[in-house]
PDB file of N, CA, C and O in Angstrom:
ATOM      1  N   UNK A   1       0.824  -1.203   0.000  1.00  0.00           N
ATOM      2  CA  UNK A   1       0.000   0.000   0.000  1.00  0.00           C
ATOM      3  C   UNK A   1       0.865   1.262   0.000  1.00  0.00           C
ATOM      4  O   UNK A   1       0.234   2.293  -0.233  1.00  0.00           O
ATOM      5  N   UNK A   2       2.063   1.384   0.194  1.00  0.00           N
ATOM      6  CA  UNK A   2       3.106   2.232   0.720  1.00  0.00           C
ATOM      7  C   UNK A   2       3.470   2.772  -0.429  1.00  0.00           C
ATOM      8  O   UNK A   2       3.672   3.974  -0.601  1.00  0.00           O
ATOM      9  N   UNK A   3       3.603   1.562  -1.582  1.00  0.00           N
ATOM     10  CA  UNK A   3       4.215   2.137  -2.841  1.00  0.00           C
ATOM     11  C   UNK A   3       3.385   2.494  -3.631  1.00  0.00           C
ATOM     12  O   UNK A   3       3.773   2.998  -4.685  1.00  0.00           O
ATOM     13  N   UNK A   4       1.555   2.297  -3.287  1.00  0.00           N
ATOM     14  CA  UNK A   4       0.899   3.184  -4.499  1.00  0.00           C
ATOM     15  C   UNK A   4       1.091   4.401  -4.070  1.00  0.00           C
ATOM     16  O   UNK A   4       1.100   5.311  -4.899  1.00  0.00           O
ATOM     17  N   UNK A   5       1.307   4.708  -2.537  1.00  0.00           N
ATOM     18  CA  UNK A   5       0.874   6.183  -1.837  1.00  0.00           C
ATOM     19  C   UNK A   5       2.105   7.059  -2.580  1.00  0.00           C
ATOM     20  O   UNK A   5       2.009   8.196  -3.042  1.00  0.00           O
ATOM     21  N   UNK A   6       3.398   6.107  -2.554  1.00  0.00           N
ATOM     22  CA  UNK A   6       4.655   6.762  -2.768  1.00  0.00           C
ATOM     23  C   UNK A   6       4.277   7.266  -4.599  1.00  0.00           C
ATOM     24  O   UNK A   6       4.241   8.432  -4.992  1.00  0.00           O
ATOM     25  N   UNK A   7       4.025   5.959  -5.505  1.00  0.00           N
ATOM     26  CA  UNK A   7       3.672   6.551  -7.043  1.00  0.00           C
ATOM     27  C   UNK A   7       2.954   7.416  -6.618  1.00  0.00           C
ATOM     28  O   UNK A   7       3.622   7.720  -5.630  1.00  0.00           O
ATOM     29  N   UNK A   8       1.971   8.164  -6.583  1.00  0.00           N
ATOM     30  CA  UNK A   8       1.033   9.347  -6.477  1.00  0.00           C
ATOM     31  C   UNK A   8       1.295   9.970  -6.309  1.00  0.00           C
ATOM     32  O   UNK A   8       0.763  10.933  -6.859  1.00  0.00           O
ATOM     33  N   UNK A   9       2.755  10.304  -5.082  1.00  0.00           N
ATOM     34  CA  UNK A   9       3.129  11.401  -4.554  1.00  0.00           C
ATOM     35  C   UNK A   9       4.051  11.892  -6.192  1.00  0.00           C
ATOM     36  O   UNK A   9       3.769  12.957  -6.740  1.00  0.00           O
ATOM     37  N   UNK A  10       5.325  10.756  -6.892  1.00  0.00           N
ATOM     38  CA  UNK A  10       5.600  10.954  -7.893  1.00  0.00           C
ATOM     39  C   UNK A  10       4.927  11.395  -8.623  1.00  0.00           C
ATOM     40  O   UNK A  10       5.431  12.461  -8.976  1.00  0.00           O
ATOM     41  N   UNK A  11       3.824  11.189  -9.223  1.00  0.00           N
ATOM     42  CA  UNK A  11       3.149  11.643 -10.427  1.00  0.00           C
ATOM     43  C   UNK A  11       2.257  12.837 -10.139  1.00  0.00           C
ATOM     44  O   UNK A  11       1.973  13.686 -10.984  1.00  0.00           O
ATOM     45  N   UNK A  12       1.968  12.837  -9.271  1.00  0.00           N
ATOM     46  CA  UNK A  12       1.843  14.901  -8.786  1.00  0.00           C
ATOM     47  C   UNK A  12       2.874  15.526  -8.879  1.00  0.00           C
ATOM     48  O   UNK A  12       2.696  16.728  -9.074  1.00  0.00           O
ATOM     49  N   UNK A  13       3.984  15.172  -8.814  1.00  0.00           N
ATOM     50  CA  UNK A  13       5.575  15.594  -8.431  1.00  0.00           C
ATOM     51  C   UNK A  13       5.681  16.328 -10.333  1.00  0.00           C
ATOM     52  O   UNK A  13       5.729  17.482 -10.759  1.00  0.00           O
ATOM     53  N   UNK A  14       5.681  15.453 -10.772  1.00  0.00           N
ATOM     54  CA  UNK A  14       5.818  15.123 -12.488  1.00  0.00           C
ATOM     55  C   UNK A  14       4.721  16.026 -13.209  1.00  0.00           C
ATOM     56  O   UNK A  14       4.888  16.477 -14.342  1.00  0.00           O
ATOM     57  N   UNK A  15       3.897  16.184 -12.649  1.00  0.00           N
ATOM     58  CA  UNK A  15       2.211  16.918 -13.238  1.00  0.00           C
ATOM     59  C   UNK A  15       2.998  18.847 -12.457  1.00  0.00           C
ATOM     60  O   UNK A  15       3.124  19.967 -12.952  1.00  0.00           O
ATOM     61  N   UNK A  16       3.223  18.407 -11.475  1.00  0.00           N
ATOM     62  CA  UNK A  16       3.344  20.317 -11.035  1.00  0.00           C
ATOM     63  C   UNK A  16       4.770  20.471 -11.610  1.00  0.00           C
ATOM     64  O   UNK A  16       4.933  21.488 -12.284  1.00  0.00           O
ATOM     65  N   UNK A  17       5.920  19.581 -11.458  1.00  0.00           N
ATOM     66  CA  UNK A  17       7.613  20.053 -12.726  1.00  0.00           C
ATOM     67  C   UNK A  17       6.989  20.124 -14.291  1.00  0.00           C
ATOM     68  O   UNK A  17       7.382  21.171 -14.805  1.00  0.00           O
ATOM     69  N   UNK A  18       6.345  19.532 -14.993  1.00  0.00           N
ATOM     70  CA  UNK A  18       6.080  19.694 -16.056  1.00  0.00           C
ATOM     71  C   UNK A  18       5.418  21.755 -16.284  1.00  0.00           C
ATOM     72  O   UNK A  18       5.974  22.727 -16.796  1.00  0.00           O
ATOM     73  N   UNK A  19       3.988  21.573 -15.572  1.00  0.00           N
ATOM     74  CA  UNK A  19       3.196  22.733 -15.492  1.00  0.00           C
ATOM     75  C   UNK A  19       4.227  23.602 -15.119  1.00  0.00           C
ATOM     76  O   UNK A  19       4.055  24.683 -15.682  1.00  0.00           O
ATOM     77  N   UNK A  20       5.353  23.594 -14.322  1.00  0.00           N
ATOM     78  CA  UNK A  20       6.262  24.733 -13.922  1.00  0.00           C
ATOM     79  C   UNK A  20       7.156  25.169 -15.112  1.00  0.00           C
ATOM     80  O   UNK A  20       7.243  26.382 -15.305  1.00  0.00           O
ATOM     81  N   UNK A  21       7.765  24.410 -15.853  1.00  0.00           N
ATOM     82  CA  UNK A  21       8.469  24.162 -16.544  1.00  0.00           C
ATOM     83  C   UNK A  21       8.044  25.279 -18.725  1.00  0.00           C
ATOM     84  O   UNK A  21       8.680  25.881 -19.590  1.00  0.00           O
ATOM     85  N   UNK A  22       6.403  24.768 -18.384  1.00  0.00           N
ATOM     86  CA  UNK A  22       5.634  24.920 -19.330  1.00  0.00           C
ATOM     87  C   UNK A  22       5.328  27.035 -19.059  1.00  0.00           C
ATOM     88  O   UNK A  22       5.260  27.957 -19.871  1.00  0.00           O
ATOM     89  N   UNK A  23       5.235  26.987 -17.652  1.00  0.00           N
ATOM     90  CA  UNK A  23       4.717  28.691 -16.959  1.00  0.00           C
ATOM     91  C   UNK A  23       6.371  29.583 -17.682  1.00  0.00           C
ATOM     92  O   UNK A  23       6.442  30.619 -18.342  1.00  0.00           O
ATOM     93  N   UNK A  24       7.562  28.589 -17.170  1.00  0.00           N
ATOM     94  CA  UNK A  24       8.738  29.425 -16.893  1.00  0.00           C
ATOM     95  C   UNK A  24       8.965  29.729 -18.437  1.00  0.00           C
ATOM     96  O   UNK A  24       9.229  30.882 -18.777  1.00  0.00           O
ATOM     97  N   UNK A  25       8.867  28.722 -19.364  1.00  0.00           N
ATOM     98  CA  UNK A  25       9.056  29.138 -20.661  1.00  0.00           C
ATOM     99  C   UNK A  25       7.710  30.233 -21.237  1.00  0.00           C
ATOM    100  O   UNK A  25       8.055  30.991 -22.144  1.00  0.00           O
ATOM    101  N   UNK A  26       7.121  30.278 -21.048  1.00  0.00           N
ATOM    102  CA  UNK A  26       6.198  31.081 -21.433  1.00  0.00           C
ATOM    103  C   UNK A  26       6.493  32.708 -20.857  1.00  0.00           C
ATOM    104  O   UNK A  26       6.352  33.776 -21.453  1.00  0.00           O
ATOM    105  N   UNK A  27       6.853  32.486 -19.768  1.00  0.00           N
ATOM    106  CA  UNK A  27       7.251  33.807 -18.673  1.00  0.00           C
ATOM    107  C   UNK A  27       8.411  34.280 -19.782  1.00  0.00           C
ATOM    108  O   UNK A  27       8.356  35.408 -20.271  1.00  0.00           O
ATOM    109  N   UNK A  28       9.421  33.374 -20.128  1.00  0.00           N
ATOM    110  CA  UNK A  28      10.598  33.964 -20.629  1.00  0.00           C
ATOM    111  C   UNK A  28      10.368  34.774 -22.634  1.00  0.00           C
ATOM    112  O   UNK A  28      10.833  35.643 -23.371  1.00  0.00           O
ATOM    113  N   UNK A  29       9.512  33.869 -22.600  1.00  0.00           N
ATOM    114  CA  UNK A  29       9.185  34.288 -23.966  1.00  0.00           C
ATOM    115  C   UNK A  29       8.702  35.744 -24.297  1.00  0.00           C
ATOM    116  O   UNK A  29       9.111  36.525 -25.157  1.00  0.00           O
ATOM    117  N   UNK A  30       7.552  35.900 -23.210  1.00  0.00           N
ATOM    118  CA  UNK A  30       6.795  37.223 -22.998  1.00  0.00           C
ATOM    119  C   UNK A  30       8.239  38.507 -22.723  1.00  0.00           C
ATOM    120  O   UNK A  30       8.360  39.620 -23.236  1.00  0.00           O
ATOM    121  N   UNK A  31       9.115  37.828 -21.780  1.00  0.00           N
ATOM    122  CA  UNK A  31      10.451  38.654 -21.155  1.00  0.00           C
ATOM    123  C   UNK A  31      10.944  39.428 -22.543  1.00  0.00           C
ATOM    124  O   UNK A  31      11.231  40.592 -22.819  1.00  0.00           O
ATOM    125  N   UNK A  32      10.870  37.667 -23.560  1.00  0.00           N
ATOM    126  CA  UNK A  32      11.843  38.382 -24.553  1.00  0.00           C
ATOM    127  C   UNK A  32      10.852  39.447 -25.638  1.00  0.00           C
ATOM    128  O   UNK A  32      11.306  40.359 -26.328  1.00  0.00           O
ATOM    129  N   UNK A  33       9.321  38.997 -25.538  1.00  0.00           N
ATOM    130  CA  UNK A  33       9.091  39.966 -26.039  1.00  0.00           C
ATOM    131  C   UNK A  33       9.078  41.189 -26.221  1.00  0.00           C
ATOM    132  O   UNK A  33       9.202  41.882 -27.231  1.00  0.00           O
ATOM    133  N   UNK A  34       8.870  41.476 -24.839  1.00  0.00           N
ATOM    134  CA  UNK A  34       9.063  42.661 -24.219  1.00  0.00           C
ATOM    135  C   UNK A  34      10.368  43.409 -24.872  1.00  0.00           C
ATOM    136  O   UNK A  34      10.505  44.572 -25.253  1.00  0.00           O
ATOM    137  N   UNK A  35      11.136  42.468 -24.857  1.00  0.00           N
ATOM    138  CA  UNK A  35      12.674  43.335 -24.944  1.00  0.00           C
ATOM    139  C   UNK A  35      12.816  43.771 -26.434  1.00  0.00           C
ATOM    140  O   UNK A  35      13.408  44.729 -26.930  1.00  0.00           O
ATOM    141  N   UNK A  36      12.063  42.731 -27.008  1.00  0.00           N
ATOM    142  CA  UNK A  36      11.648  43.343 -29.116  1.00  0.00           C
ATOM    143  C   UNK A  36      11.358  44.668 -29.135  1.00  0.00           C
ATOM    144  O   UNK A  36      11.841  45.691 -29.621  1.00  0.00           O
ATOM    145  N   UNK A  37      10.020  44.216 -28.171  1.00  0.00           N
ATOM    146  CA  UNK A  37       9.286  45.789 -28.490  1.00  0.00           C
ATOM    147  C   UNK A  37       9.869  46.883 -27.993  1.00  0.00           C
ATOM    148  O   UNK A  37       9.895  47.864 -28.736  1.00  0.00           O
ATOM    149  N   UNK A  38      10.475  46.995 -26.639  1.00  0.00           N
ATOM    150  CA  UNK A  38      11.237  48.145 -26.295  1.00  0.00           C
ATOM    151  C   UNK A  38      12.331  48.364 -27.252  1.00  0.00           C
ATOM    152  O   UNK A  38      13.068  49.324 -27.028  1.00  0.00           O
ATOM    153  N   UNK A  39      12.581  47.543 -28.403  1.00  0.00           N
ATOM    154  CA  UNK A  39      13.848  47.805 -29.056  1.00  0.00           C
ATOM    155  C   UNK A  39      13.136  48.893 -30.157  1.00  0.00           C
ATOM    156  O   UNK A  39      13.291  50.105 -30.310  1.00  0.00           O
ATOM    157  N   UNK A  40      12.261  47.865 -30.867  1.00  0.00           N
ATOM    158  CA  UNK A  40      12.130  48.362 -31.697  1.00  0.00           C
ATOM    159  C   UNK A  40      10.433  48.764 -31.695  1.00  0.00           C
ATOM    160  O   UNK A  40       9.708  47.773 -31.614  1.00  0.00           O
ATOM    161  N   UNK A  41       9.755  50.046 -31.771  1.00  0.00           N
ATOM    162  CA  UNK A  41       8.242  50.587 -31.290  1.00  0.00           C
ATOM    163  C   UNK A  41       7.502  50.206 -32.553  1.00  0.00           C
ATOM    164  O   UNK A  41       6.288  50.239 -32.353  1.00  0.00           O
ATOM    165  N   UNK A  42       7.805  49.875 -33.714  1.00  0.00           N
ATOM    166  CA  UNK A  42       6.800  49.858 -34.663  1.00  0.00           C
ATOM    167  C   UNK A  42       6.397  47.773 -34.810  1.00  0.00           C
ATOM    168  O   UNK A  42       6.008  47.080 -35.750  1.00  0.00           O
ATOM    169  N   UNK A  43       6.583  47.612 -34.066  1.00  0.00           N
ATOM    170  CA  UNK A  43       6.151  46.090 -33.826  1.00  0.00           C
ATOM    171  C   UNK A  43       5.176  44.951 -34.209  1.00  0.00           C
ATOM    172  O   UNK A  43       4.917  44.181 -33.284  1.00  0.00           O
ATOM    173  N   UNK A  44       4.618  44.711 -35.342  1.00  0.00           N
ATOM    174  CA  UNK A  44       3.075  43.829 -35.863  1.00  0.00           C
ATOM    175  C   UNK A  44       2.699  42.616 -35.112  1.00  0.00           C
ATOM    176  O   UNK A  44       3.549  41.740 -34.953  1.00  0.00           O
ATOM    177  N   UNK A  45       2.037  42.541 -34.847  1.00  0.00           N
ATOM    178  CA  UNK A  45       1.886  41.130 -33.918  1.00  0.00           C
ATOM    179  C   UNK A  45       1.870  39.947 -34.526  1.00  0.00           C
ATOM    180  O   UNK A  45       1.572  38.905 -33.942  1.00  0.00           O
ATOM    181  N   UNK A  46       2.219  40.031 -35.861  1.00  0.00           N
ATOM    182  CA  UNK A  46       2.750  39.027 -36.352  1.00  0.00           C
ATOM    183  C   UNK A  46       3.976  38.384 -35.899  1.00  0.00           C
ATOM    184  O   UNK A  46       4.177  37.181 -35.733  1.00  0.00           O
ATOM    185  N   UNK A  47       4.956  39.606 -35.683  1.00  0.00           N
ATOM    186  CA  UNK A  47       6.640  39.346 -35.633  1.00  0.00           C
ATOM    187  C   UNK A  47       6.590  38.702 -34.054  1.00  0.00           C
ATOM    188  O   UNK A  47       7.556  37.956 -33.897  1.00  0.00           O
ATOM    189  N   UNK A  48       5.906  38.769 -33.095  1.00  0.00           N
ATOM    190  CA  UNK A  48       5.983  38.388 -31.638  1.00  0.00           C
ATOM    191  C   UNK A  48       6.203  37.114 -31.750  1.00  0.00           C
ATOM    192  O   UNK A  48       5.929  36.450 -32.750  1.00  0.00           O
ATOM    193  N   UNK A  49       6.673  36.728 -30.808  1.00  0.00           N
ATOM    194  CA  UNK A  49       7.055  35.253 -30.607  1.00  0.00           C
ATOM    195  C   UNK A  49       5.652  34.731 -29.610  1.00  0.00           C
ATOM    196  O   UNK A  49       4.849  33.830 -29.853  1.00  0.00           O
ATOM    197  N   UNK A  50       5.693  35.304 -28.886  1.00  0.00           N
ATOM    198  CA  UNK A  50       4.499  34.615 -28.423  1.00  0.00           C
ATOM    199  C   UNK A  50       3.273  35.216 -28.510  1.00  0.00           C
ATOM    200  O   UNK A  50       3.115  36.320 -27.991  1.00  0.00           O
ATOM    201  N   UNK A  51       1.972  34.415 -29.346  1.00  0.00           N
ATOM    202  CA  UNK A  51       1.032  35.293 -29.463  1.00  0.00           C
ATOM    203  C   UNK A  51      -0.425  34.286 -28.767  1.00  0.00           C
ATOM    204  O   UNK A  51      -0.174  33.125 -28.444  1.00  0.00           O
ATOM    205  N   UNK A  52      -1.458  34.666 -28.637  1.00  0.00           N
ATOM    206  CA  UNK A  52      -2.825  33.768 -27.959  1.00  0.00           C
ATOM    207  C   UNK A  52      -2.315  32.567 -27.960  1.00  0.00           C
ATOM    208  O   UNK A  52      -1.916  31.870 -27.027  1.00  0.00           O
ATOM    209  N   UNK A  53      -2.382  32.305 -29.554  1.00  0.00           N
ATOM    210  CA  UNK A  53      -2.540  30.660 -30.075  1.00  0.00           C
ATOM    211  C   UNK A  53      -1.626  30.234 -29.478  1.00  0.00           C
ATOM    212  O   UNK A  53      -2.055  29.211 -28.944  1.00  0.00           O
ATOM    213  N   UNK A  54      -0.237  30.413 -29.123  1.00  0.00           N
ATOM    214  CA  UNK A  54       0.859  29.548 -28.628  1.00  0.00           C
ATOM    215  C   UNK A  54       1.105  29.391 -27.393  1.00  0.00           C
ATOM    216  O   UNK A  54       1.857  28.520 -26.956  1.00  0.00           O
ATOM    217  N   UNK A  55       0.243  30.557 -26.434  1.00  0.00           N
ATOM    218  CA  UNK A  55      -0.192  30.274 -24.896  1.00  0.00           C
ATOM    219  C   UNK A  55      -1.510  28.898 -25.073  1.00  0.00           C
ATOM    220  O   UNK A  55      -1.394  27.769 -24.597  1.00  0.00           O
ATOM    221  N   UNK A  56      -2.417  29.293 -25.691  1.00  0.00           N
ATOM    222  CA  UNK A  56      -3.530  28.457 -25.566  1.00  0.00           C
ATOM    223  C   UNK A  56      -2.711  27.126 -25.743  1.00  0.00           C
ATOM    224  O   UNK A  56      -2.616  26.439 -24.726  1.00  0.00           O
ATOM    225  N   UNK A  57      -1.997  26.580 -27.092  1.00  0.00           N
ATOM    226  CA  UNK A  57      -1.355  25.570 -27.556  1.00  0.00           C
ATOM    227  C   UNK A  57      -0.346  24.892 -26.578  1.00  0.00           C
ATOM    228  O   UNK A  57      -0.410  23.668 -26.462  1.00  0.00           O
ATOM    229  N   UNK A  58       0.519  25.549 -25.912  1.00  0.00           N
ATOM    230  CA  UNK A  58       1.500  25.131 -24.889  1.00  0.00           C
ATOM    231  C   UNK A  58       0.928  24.738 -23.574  1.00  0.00           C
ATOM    232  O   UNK A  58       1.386  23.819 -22.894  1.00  0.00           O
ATOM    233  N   UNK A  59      -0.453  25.732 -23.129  1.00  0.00           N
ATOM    234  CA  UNK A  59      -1.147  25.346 -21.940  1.00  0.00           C
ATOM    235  C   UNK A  59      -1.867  24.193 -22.019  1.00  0.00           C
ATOM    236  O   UNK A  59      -1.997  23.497 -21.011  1.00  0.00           O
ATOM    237  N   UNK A  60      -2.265  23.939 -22.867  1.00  0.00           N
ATOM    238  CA  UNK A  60      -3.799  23.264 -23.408  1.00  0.00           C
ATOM    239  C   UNK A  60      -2.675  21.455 -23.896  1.00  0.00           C
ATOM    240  O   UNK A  60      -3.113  20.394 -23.453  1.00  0.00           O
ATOM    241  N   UNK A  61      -1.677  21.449 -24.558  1.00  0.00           N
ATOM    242  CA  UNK A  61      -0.649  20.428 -24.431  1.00  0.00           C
ATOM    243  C   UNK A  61      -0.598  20.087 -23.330  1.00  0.00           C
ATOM    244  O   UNK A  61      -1.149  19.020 -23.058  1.00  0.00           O
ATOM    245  N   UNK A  62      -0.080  20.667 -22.510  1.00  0.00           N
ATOM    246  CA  UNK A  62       0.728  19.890 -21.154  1.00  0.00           C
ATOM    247  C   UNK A  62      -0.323  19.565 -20.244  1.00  0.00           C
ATOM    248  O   UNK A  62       0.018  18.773 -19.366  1.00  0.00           O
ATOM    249  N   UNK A  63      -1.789  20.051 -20.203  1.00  0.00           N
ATOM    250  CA  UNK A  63      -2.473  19.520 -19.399  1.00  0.00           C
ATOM    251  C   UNK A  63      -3.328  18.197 -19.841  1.00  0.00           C
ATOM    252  O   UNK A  63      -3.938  17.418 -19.109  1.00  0.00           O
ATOM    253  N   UNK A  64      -3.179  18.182 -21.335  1.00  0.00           N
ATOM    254  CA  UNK A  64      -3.658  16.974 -21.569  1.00  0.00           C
ATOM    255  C   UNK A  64      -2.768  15.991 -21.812  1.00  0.00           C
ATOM    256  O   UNK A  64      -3.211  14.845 -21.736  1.00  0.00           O
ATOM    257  N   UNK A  65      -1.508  16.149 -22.114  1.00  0.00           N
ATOM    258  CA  UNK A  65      -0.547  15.279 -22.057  1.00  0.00           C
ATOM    259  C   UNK A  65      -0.498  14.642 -20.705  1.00  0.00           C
ATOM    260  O   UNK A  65      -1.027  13.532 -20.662  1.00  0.00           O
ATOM    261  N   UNK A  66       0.029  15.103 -19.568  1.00  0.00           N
ATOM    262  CA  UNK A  66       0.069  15.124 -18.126  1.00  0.00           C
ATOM    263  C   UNK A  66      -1.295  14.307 -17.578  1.00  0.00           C
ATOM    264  O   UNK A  66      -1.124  13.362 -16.809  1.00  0.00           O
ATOM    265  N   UNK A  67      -2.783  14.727 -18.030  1.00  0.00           N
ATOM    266  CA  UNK A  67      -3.599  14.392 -17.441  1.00  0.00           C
ATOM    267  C   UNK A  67      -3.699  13.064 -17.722  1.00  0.00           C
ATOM    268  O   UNK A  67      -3.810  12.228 -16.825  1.00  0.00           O
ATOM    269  N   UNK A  68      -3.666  12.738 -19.092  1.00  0.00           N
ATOM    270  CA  UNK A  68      -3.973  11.591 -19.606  1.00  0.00           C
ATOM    271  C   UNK A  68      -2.592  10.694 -19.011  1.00  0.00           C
ATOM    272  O   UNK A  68      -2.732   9.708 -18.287  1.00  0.00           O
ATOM    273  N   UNK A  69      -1.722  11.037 -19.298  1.00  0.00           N
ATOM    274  CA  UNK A  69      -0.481  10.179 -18.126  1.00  0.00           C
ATOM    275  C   UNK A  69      -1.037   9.794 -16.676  1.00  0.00           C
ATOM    276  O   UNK A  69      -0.995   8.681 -16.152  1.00  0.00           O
ATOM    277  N   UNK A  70      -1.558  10.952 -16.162  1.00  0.00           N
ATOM    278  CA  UNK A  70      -1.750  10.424 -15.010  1.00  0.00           C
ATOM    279  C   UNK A  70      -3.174   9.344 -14.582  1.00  0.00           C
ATOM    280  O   UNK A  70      -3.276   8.705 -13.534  1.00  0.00           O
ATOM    281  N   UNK A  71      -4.001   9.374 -15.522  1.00  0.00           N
ATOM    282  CA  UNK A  71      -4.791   8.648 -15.979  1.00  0.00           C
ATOM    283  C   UNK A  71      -4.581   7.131 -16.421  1.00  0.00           C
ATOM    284  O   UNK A  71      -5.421   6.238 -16.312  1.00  0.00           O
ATOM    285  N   UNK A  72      -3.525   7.039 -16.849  1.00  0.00           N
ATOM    286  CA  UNK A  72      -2.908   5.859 -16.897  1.00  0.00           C
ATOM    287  C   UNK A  72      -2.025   5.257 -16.133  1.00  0.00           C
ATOM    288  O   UNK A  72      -1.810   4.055 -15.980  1.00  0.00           O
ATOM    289  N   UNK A  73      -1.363   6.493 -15.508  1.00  0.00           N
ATOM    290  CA  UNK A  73      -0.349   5.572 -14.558  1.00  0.00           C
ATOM    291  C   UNK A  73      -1.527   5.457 -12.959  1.00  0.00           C
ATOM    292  O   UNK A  73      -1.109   4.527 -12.269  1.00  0.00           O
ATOM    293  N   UNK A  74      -2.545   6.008 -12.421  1.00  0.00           N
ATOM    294  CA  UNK A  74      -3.588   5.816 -11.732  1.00  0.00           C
ATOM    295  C   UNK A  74      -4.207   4.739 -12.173  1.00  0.00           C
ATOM    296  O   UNK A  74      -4.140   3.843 -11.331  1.00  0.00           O
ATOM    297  N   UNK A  75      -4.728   4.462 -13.037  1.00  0.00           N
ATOM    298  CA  UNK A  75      -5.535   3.252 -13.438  1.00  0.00           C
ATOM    299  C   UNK A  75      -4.547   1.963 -13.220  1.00  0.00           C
ATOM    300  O   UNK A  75      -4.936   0.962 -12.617  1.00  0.00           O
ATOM    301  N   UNK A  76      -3.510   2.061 -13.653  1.00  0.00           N
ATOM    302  CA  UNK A  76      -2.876   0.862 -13.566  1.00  0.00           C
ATOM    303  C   UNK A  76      -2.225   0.811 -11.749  1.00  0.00           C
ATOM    304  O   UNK A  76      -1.631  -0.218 -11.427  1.00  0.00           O
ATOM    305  N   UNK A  77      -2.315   1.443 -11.151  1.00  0.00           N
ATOM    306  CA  UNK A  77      -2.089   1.372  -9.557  1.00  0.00           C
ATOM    307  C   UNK A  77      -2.956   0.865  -8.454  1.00  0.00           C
ATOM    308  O   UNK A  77      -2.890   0.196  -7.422  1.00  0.00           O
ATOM    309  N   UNK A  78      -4.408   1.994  -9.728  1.00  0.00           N
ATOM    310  CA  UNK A  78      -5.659   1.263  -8.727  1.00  0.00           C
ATOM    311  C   UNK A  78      -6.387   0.667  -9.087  1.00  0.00           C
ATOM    312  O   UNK A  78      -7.502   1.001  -8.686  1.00  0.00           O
ATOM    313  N   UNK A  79      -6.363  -0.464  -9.953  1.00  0.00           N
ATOM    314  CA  UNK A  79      -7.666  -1.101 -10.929  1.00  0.00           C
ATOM    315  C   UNK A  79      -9.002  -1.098  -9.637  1.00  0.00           C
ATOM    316  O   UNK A  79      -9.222  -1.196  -8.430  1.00  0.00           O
ATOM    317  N   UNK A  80      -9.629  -0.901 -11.001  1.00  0.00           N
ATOM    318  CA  UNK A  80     -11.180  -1.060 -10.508  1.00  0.00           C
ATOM    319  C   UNK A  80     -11.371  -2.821 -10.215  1.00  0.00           C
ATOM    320  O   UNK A  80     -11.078  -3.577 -11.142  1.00  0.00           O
ATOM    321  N   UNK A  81     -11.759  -3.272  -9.192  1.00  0.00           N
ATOM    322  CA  UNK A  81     -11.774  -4.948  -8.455  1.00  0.00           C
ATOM    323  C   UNK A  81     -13.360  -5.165  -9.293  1.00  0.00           C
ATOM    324  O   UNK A  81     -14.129  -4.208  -9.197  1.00  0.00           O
ATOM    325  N   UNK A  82     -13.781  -6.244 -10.000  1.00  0.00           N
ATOM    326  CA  UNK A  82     -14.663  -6.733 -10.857  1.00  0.00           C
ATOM    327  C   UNK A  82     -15.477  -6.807  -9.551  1.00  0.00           C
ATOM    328  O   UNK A  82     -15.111  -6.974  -8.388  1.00  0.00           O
ATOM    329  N   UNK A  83     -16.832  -6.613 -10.164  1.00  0.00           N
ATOM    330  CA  UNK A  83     -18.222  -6.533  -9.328  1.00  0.00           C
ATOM    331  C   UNK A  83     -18.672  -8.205  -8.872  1.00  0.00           C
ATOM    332  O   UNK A  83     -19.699  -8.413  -8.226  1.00  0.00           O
TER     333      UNK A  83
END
């Protein structure tokens, strides 16, 4: 019983380093945007590196990647016992 408690604690571990990982690159991207635009003021939001779609796309990845992992590595820890 010790070692499903211990997997769980892992795979929360793995679900919040991933999500951190996914925030910090996004944080840095925006950083560098920032530093475009202060360079240069006439800026199209084309040229940005990070725009909606690639927050939505990067957020919207890792939580279904992650979820569905943990979905599987849960199922196989705790099978459902036949009725």
């Amino acid at each position: 019983m010790w070692f499903r408690g211990c997997m769980v604690a892992v795979v929360c571990g793995i679900f919040v380093w991933l999500n951190m990982g996914v925030m910090s690159f996004i944080r840095d991207a925006f950083a560098q945007d920032n530093a475009m635009m202060k360079a240069s003021r006439l800026m199209s939001s084309t040229d940005r590196l990070i725009t909606s779609h690639v927050v939505m796309a990067l957020i919207g990845a890792t939580v279904v990647q992650t979820g569905v992992g943990f979905i599987a590595i849960m199922s196989y820890l705790f099978p459902r016992r036949p009725r």
